[in-house]
N, C-alpha and C positions, 0 to 999 in steps of 0.2 A: 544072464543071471549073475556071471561074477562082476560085472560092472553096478548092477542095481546093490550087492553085496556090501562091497565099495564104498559106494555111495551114502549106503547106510552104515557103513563103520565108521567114516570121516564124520559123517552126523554127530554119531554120540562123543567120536573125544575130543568136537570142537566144544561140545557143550561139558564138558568134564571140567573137576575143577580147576587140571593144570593147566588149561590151553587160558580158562577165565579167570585167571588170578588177577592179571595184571597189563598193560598196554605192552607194546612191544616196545622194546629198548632203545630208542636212536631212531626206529625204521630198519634197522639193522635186517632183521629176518624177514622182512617184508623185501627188501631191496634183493637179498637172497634168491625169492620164490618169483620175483620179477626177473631176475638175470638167469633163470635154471630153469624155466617152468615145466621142461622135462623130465625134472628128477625129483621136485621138491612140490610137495603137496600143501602143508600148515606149519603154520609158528603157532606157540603159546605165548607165555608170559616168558619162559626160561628154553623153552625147546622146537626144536627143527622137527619135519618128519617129513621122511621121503616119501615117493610114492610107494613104495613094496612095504611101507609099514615101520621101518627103520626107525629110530628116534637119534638124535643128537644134544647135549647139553647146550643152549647157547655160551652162560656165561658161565668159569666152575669157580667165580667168587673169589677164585686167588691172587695176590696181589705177588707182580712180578718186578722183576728190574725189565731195562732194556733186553737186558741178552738172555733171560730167561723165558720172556714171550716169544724172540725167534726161535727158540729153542720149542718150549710147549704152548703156544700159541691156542687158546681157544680161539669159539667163531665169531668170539665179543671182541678180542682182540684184534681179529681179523678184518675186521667192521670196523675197526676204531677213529683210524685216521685217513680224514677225506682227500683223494684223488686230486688234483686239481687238473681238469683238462684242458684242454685249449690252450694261449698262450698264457693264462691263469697265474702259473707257477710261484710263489714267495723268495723273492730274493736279497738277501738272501736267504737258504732255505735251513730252515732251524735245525736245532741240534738233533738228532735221532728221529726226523723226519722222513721216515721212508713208508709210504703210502704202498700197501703189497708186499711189504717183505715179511710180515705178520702172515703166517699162515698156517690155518688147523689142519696138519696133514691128514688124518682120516677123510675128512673132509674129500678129500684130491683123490685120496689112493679108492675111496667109494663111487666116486664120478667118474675115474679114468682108469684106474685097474689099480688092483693092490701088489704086484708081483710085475718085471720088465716082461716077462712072458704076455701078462695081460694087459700092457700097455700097447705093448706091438701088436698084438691081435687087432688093435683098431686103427691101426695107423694106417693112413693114406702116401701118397708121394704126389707134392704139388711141386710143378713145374717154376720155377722162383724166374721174374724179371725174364718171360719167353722170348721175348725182340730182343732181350741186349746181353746178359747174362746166361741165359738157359740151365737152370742149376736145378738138381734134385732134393728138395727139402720131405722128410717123414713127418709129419705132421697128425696131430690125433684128427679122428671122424667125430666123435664125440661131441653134442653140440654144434657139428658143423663147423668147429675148429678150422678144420682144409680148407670149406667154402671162405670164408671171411679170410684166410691168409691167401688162396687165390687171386680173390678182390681188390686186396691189398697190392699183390704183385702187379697185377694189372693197371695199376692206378701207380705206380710208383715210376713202372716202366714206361709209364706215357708223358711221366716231366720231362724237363730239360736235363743235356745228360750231365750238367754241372751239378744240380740235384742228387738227382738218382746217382751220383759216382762214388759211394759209400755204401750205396747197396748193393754193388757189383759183385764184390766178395762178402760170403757168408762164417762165419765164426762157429756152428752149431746150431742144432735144435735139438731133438730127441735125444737125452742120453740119461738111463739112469741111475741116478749117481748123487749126490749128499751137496750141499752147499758147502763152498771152501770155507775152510776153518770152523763149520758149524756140525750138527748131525743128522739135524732135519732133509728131507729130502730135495732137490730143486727142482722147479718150476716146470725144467727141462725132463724131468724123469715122468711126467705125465703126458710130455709130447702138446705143451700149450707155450712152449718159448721159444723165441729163434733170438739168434747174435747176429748182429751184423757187422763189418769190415773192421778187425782187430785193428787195422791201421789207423782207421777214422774213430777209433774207443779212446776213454776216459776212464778208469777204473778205481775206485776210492783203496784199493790194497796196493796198488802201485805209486800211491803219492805216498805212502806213509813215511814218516812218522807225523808229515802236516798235510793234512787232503786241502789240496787247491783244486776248487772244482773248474771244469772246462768241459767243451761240449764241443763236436763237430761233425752231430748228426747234422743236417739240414729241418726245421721245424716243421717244412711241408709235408714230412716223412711221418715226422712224428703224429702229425694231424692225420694224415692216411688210415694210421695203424690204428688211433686210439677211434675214431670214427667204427671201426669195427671189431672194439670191444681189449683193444690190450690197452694194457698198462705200460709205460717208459719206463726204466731205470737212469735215467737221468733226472725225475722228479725225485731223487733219493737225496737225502744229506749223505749216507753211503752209495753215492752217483758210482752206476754202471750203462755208461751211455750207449752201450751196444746191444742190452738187452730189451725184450720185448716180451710180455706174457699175455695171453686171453684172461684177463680179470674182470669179464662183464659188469659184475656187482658194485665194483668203484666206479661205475662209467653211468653218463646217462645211456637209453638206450643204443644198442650199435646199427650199423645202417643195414637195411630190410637187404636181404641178398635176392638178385634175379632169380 
């Protein structure tokens, strides 16, 4: 009976006139409810709606600087600039190009827990690189976050170990905590980021006052990860080559887990 309910409430506010106003933005919200389909039920013209009924603005029409959108970042924002996977990337990569760093934290603290109490509640502990490393990584369940970083390890630890020899050591995943120098919260405090080997990093705050970007992840790594659904921080013009997040929605789909 609650499901036929349902069924018939989604009815009426697809036909409403806020969902019928207008095409969706970019694909933006569409790209959304493909990368989430667990959470995320309809877009309008302007709005998200989760499955428990929830609504979200997509775009709130305001116009930002750079450091104002990392800061309050809507889900237009968030949506705005395109991923580039593979070995794709623009080089060089333009001025305040950073694909991911835009993010609507409600958004996050809705889908993974609003409070580090309720992020931990869902965290699993995946076993990182079991043949060579054996590391304990926290990792959210959420989405199935763990499985996909699993997969990941398992696939990383079966390159050569010239490869895999920067994934050996781990830098962080879970911690919840604010983006340096920013107020927003990072990537990491919903338990969808891991760092890899500080040593083998690049960090756009450590080149300052001239960011010279450099890289010395391995690409096959990088193919690994985004294959099932993260995003690099080395596609940034503020390049952080040690980071990795689950950002489905910039990716084409990720690969189908056993």
């Amino acid at each position: 009976m609650l499901r036929a309910f349902l069924a018939c409430l989604w009815a009426v506010l697809l036909c409403s006139p806020i969902f019928a106003a207008a095409p969706v933005s970019g694909n933006g919200l569409q790209r959304l409810i493909a990368a989430y389909p667990d959470h995320l039920a309809a877009a309008g013209a302007n709005l998200l709606v989760w499955k428990d009924g929830a609504q979200m603005i997509y775009d709130d029409g305001k116009s930002k600087t750079f450091d104002e959108t990392l800061e309050h970042a809507d889900l237009q924002d968030q949506m705005s600039l395109p991923y580039p996977p593979g070995r794709t990337a623009p080089d060089p990569l333009p001025l305040d190009f950073d694909p991911g760093r835009f993010r609507h934290t409600p958004f996050f603290m809705k889908m993974y827990g609003n409070s580090a109490a309720e992020v931990q509640s869902r965290l699993a502990t995946v076993i990182w690189l079991p043949k060579s490393a054996n590391l304990p990584v926290r990792i959210t369940t959420v989405n199935n976050v763990h499985k996909h970083l699993d997969a990941i390890s398992r696939e990383i630890d079966a390159l050569p170990q010239a490869l895999k020899a920067c994934a050996m050591k781990l830098a962080g995943s879970f911690n919840w905590r604010a983006v340096r120098g920013q107020n927003q919260l990072s990537a990491h405090s919903f338990g969808i980021a891991i760092d890899l080997a500080v040593d083998c990093a690049n960090f756009w705050r450590w080149d300052l006052p001239t960011l010279r970007y450099r890289n010395r992840i391995p690409l096959e790594i990088v193919d690994i990860f985004e294959k099932h659904g993260f995003i690099w921080g080395g596609k940034w013009y503020h390049y952080d080559t040690m980071h990795f997040e689950y950002r489905p929605e910039l990716l084409p789909p990720s690969a189908t887990l056993p």
